[in-house]
C-alpha positions as CSV (number, residue, x, y, z in Angstrom):
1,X,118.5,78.5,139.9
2,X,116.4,79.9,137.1
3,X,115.5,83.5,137.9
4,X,111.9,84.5,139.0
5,X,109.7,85.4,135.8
6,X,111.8,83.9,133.6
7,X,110.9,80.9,131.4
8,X,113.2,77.5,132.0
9,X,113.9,75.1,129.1
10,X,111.4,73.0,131.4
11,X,108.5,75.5,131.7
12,X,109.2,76.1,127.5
13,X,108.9,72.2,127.4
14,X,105.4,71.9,129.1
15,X,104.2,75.0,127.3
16,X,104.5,73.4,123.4
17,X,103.1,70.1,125.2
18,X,100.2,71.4,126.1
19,X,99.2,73.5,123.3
20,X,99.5,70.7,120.9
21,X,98.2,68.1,123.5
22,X,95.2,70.7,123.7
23,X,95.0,71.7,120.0
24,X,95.0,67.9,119.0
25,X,92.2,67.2,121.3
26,X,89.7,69.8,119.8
27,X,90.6,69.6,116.8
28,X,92.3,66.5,115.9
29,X,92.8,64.1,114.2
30,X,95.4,66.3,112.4
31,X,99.0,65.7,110.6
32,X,102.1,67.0,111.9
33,X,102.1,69.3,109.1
34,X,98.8,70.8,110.2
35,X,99.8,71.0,113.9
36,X,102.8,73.2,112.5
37,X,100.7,75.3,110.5
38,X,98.1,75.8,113.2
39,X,100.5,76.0,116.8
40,X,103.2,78.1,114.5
41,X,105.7,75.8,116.4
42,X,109.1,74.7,113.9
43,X,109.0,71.6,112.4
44,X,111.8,69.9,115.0
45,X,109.4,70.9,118.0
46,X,106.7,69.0,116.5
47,X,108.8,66.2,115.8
48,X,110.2,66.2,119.5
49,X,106.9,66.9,121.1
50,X,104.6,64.4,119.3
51,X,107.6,61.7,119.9
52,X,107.2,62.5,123.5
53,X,103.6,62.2,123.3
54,X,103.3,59.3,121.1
55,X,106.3,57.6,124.0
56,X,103.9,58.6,126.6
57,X,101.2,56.8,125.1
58,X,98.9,60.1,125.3
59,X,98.9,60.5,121.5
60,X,98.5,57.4,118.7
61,X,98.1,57.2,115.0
62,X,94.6,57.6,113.6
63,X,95.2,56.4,110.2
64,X,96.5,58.0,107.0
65,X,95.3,60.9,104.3
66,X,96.7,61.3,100.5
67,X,98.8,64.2,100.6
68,X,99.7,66.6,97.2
69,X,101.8,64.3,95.0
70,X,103.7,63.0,98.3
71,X,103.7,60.2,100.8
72,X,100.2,59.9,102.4
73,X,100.1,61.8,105.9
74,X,99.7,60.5,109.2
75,X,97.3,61.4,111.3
76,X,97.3,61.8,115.1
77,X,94.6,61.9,117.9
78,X,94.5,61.9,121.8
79,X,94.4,58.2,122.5
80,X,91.3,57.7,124.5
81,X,92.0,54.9,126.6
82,X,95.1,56.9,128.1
83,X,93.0,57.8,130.9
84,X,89.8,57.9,132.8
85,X,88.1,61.4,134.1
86,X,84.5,60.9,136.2
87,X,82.0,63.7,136.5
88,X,79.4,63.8,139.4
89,X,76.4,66.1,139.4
90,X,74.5,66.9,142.9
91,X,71.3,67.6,141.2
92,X,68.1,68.4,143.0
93,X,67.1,64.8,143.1
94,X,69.8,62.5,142.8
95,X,73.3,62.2,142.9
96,X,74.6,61.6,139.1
97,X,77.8,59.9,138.6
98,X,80.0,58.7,135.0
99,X,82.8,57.7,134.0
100,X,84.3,58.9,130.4
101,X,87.5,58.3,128.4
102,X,89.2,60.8,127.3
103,X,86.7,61.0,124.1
104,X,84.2,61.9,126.5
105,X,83.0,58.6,126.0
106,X,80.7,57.3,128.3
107,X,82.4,53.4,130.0
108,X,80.0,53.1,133.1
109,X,77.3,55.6,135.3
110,X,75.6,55.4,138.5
111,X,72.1,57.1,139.5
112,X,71.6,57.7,143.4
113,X,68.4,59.2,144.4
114,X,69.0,61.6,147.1
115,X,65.3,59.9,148.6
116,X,64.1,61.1,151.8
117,X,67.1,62.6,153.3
118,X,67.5,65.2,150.5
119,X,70.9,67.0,150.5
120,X,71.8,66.2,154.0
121,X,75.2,66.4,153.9
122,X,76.1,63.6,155.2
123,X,74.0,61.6,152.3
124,X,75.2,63.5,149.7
125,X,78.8,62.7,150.2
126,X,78.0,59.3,151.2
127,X,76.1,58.9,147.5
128,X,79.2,60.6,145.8
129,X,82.1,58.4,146.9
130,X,79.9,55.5,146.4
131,X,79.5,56.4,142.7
132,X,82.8,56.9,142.1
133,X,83.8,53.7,143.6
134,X,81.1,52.4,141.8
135,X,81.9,53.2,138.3
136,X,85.6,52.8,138.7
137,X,84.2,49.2,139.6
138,X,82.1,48.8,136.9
139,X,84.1,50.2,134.1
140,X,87.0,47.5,135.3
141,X,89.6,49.6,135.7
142,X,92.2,50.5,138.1
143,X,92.4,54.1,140.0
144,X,95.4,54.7,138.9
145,X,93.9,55.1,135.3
146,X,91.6,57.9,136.5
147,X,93.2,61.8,136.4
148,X,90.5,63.0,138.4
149,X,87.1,63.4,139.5
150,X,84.6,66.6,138.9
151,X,81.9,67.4,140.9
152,X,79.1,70.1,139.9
153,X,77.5,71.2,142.9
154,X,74.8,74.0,143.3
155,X,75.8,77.0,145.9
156,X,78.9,79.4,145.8
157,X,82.3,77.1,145.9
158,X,84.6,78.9,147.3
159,X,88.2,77.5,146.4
160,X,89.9,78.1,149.7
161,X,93.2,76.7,148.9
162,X,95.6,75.6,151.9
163,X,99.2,76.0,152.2
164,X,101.3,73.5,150.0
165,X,98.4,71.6,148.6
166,X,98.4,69.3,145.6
167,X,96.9,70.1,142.5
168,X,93.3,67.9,142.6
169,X,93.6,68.3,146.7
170,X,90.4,69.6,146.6
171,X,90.4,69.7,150.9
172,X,90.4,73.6,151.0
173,X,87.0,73.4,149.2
174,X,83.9,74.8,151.0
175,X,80.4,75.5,149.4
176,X,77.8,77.7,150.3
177,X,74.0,77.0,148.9
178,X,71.6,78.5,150.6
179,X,68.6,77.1,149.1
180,X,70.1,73.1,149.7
181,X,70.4,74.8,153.4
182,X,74.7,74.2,153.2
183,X,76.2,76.6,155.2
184,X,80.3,76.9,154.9
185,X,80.2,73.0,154.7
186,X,83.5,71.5,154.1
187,X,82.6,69.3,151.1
188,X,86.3,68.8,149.8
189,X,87.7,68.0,152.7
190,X,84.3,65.4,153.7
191,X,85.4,64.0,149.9
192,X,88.8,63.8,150.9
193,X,88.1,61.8,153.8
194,X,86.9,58.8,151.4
195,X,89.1,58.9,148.5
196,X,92.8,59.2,146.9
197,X,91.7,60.4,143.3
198,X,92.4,64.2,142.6
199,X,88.7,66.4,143.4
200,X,87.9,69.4,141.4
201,X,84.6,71.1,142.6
202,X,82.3,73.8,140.8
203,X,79.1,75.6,140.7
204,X,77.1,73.4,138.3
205,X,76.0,75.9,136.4
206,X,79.8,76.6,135.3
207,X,80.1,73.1,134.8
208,X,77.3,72.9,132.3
209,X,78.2,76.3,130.7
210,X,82.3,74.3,130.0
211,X,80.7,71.6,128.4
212,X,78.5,73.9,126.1
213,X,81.8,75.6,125.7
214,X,83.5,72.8,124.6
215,X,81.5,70.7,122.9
216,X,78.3,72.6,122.6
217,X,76.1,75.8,121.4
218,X,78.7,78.1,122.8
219,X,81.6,76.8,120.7
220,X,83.5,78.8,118.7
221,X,82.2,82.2,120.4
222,X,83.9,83.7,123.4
223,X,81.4,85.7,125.1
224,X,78.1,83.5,126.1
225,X,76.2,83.1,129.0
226,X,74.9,79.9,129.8
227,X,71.5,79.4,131.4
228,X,70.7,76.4,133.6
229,X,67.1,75.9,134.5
230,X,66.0,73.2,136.6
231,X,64.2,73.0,139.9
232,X,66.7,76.6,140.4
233,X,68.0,78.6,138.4
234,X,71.9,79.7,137.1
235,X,74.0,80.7,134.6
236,X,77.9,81.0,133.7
237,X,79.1,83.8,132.1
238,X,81.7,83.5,129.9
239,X,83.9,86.0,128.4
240,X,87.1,86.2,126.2
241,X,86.3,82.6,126.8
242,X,86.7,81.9,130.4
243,X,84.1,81.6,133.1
244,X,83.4,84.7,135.4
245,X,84.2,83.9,138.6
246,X,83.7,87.6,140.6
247,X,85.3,88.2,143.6
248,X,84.5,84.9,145.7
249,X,83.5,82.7,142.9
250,X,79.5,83.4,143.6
251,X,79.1,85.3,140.1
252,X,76.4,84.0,138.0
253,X,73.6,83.4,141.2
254,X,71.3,85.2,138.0
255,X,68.2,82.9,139.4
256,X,68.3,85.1,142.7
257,X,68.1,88.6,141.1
258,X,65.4,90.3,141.8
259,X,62.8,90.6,139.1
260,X,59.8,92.3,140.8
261,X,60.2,94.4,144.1
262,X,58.5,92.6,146.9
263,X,57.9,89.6,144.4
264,X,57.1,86.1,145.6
265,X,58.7,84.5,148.1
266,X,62.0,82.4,146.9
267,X,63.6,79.2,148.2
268,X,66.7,81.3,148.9
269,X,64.3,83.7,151.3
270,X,64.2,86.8,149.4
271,X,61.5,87.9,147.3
272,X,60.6,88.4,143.8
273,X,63.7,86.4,142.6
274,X,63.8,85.1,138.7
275,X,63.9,81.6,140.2
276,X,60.7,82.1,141.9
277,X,59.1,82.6,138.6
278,X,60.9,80.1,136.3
279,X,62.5,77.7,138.2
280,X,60.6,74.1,137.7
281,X,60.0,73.6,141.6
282,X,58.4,77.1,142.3
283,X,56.2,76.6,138.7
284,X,54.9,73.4,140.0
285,X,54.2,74.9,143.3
286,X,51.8,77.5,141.5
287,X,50.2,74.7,139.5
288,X,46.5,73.5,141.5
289,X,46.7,70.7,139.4
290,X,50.3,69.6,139.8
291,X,50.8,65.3,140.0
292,X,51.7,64.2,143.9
293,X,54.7,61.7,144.7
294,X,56.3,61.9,140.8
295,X,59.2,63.1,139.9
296,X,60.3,66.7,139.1
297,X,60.9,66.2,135.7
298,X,57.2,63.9,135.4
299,X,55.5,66.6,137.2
300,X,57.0,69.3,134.3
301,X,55.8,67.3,131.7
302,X,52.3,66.6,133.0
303,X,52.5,70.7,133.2
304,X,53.4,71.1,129.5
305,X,51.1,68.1,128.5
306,X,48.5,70.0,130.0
307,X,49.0,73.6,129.1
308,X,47.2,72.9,125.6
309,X,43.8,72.1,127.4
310,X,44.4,74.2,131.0
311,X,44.0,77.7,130.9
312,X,46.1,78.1,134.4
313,X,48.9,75.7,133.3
314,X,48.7,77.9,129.7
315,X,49.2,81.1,132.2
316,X,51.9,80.0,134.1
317,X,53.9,79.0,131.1
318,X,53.2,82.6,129.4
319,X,54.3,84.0,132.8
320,X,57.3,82.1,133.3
321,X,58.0,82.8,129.2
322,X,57.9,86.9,130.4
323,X,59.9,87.2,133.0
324,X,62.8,84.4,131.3
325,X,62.8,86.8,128.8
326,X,62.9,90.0,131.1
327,X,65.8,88.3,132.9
328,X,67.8,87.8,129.3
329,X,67.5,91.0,128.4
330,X,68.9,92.1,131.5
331,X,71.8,89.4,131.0
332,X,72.1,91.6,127.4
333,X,72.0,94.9,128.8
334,X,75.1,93.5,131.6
335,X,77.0,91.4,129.7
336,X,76.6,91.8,125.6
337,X,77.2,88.2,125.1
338,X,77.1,86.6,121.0
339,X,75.2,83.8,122.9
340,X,72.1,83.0,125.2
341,X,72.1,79.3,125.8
342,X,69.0,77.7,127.8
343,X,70.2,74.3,129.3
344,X,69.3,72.4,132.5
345,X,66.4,70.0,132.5
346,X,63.8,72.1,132.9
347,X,65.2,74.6,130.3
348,X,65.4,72.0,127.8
349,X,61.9,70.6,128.4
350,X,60.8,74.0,128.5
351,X,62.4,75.7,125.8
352,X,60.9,74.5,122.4
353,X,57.8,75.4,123.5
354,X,58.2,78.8,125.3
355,X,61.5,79.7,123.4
356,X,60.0,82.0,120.8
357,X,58.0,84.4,123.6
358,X,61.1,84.6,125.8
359,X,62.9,86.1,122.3
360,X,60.4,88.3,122.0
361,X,59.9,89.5,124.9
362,X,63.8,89.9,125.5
363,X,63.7,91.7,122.5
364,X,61.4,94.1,124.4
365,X,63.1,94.6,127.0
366,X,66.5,94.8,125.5
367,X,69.0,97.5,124.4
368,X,68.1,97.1,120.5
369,X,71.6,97.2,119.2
370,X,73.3,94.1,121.7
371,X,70.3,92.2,121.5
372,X,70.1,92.1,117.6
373,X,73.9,90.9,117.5
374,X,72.4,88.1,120.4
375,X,71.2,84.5,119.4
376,X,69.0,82.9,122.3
377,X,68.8,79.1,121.6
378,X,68.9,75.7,123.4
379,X,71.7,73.4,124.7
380,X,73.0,70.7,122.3
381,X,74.4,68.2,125.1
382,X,71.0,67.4,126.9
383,X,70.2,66.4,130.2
384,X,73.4,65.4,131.6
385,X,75.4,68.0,130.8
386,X,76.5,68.9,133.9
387,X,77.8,65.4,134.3
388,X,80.1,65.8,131.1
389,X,80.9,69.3,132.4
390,X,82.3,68.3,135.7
391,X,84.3,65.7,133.7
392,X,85.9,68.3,132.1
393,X,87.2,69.8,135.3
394,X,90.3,67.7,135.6
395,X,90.3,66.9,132.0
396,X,91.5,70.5,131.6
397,X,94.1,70.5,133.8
398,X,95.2,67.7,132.0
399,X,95.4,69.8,128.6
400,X,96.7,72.7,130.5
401,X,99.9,70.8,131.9
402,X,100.6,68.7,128.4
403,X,99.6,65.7,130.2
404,X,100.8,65.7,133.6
405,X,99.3,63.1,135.9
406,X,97.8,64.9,139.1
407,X,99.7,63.2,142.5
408,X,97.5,60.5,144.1
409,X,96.7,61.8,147.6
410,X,96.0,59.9,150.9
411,X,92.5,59.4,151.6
412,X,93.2,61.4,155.0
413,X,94.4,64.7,154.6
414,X,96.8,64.7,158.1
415,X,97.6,62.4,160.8
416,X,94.9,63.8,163.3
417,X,92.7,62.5,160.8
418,X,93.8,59.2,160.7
419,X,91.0,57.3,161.9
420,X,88.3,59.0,160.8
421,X,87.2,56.5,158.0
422,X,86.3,54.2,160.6
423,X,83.6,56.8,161.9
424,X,80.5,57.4,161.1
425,X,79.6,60.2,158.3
426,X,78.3,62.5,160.4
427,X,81.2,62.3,163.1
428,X,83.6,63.2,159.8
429,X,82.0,66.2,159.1
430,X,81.5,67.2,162.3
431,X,85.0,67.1,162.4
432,X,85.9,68.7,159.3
433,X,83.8,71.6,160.6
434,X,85.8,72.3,163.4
């Protein structure tokens, strides 16, 4: 028996797996040559690892470059088709499922409105594991092919891990979102109930803020926050390039710090909250003029359509441009990030037209020193970012274990369990809350 601390053969194994497996992926298509120079690993661990990869069918040729006066050089990518990953977004309106290759590739997607029953729990899970069964259907393939599936959900996620679990168990999961009215409700173990792939659950807005990490405006800098705006508001904050999680995983709740003492009344139940200024459903609730029975997102454009020709929707804009940029320079001040990135829905249709007041006025509220070494700009990946995000969820485990397939799990997590598929949904939870 290996002692405790040290490395194993094994553990050295996984480690040079991973970091190429991972370095290939960002990176890639690179030579063996250039995955020596770059990992710092000898030429015979490249040579064993990539074998291994190539063997397990994670890795594959990606055609050939001319090399200095020598045979041309292979190069090597992660083979997409390895393996399946789906993201799932609870939004404020619907329930957003895809499925991706390992490219990120989107191979099939389902939109669920969340209609009149809103984010009763019951629905909501009922929309997700419909989804996913959906586009597993639709993209033809088997489960098997799928690591896992990443869900973005608004709220605090407190990963609550129970004895001996699985990696991509997912059953000690429970969320807390005030605003959706979820209190302590059991979603991984409600998810659980309904399927065998492996679950990874986050806060949205950390989902969103990975994908701009990854494939985004925060790449390449390790100290960002990321802003989502939508009908609420929250951000991820990132530094030496890994999400800030706090104490109980409720870091980044930035829409639901207070901006004015004794401010307007917020969805969460406090007052003078950031989101009761900039979030799209409390700016639509302030606008007189404000479409009925449309969309969200319909609404917010009619607002910005209008703002040219309406002096209140022209207010509210300015107004929601002040205190977005009062609540980024506090987000300076905190944090000192390289990076301010506005994403979400709202943000994005927001953004190009309030973007240069909300610098401003940062800058006017901002220490001067951190703010001049900040850039405040807009997300690259567009609206379904937190889709992609959640993706990533078990797509990084993936990297992070050089490939290791995450253990299918029963759709019931124990034996008392058992027949609770045959119930109906709101029986299972009440069951899982017990």
């Amino acid at each position: 028996m290996a002692e405790r601390g040290k490395r194993t053969v094994r553990d050295l194994r996984r480690g040079n797996r991973a970091s190429l497996l991972r370095h290939l992926y960002f990176e890639g298509p690179l030579s063996r040559q250039e995955l020596g120079r770059d990992t710092g690993l000898s030429a015979g661990s490249i040579s064993n690892v990539v074998g291994e990869l190539i063997a397990d069918g994670m890795v594959e040729e990606a055609g050939a470059v001319e090399s200095d006066g020598g045979r041309p050089r292979m190069l090597l990518q992660v083979a997409p088709g390895y393996g399946y990953v789906v993201g799932v977004d609870v939004g404020e309106t619907r329930v957003r499922v895809e499925l991706f290759d390992l490219a990120l590739t989107e191979r099939a997607a389902a939109d669920l409105p969340l209609s009149d029953s809103g984010h009763d729990v019951d629905h909501v899970v009922s929309l997700a594991l419909r989804g996913i069964a959906g586009v597993v259907r639709e993209a033809g393939i088997d489960d098997s092919e799928v690591l896992g599936v990443g869900i973005g959900v608004p709220g605090i996620v407190a990963h609550n891990a129970l004895p001996d679990a699985l990696p991509g168990d997912g059953s000690g999961i429970v969320v807390h979102s005030q605003t959706i009215g979820w209190d302590a409700v059991p979603l991984g173990r409600l998810l659980r109930a309904g399927t065998t792939l492996p679950l990874f659950i986050d806060n949205g807005a950390k989902t969103l803020g990975q994908a701009e990490m990854w494939f985004g405006a925060g790449r390449g800098s390790g100290n960002v926050v990321i802003a989502l705006i939508g009908s609420g508001v929250g951000a991820c904050v990132v530094t030496e390039g890994k999400p800030y999680h706090g104490a109980s995983s409720s870091a980044g709740e930035w829409g639901h710090t207070t901006l004015r003492v004794g401010g307007r009344t917020c969805r969460c139940g406090s007052r003078g909250c950031l989101e009761a200024y900039v979030g799209a459903e409390a700016l639509l609730g302030r606008w007189p003029a404000a479409p009925q029975d449309v969309s969200e997102e319909t609404a917010l454009a009619a607002l910005l359509a209008a703002a040219d020709t309406d002096p209140e929707a022209d207010a509210l804009l300015a107004e929601a441009a002040e205190y977005l940029g009062a609540g980024i320079a506090d987000l300076i001040n905190l944090f000192n990030p390289h990076r301010i990135v506005l994403g979400g829905w709202a943000g994005l249709m927001l953004g190009p037209r309030i973007l240069p007041t909300v610098r401003d006025v940062a800058a006017a509220y901002a220490l001067h020193h951190p703010c001049a070494q900040t850039s405040i700009e807009l997300g690259r990946l567009g609206t379904d970012a937190v889709t992609v995000g959640a993706a990533t969820l078990p797509l990084a485990r993936f990297l992070d274990t050089g490939g290791e397939r995450t253990v299918r799990l029963p759709v019931q997590g124990d034996a008392d369990r058992a027949g609770d598929a045959a119930l109906p949904a709101r029986n299972r939870v009440a069951r899982a809350v017990r």
